[in-house]
N, C-alpha and C positions, 0 to 999 in steps of 0.2 A: 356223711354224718348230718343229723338233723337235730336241731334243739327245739325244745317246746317249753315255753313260758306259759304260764298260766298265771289270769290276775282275775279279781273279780268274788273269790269269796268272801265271808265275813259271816253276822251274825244278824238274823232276820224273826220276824214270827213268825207265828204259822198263819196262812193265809196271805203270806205277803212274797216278795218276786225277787229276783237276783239276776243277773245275767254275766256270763263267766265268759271269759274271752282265751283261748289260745293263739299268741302268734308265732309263726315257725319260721327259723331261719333259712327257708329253700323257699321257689315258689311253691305256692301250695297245687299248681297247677303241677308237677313232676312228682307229686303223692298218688300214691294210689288209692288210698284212703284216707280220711281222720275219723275222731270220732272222740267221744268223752266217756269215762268209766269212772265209779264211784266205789268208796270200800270203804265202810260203814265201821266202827268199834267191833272186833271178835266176828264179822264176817269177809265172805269173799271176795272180790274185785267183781265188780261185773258191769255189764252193758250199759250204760245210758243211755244214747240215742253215739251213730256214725253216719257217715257223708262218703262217698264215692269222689272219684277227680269226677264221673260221670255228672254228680249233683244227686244222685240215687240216694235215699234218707233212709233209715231202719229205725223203730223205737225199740225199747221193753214198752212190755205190755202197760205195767202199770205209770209210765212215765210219758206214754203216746199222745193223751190229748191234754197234756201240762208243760210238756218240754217240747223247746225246739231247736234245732240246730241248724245255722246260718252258717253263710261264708261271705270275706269279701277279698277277693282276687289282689287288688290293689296293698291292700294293708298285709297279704297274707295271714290271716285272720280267721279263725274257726271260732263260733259265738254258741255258748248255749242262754237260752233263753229260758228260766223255771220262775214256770206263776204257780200259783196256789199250793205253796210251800207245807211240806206236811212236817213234824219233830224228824219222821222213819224217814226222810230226805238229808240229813243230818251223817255228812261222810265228807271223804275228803277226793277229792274230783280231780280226775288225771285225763289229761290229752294224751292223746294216744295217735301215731301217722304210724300208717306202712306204707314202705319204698321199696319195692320192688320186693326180696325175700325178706329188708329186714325191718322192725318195729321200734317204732323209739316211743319214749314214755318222759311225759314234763316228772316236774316235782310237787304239782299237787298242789289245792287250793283249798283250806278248809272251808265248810259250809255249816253251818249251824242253822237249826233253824226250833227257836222256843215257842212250849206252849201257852 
C-alpha cells in the first residue's frame, strides 16, 4: 500500500508560479513511476508531466516548457514546478505512483489560477 499526500495548491494569477509537492509513504526509489495528473471542471483527468524510478521525464505537449517535475530521494518527495500560470491551468492536481501492477492516486490539490 502506498499513500500519496499532495500540498502546494492554492490560488495564484495568471503569469505567476506554484510548485506542488507529493510525498509518498514508501521509498520512492521501490516506485516504478510517479507522475502528476490534473482534472480540470467537466473534463477528463489527464497527463501532467511523470518521472520513471529511472529519472526518465515525459511532458504533455502544452505543459513541456512550463512545468517541471523533480525528485528528492531523501524526503521521498515528487515536485512539480508550474511557471507561467495560465486561468486553463485551473484543475485540481493528483499524484499518481505505480508499483509494480498497481497505482495509487493522493487526494488532490486544488489549483486556481485568476485572470
Amino acid at each position: 500500500q502506498v499513500q500519496l499526500v499532495e500540498s502546494g495548491g492554492g490560488l495564484v494569477q495568471a503569469g505567476g508560479s506554484l510548485r506542488l509537492s507529493c510525498a509518498a509513504s514508501v521509498s520512492i526509489f521501490s516506485l516504478n513511476a510517479m507522475g502528476w495528473y490534473r482534472q480540470a471542471p467537466g473534463k477528463q483527468r489527464e497527463l501532467v508531466a511523470g518521472m520513471t524510478s529511472g529519472g526518465s521525464t515525459n511532458y504533455a505537449d502544452s505543459m513541456r516548457d512550463r512545468f517541471t517535475i523533480s525528485r528528492d530521494n531523501a524526503k521521498n518527495t515528487v515536485s512539480l514546478q508550474m511557471n507561467s500560470l495560465k486561468p486553463e491551468d485551473t484543475a485540481v492536481y493528483y499524484c499518481n505512483a505505480i508499483w509494480g501492477t498497481m497505482v495509487y492516486w493522493g487526494k488532490g490539490t486544488l489549483v486556481t489560477v485568476s485572470s
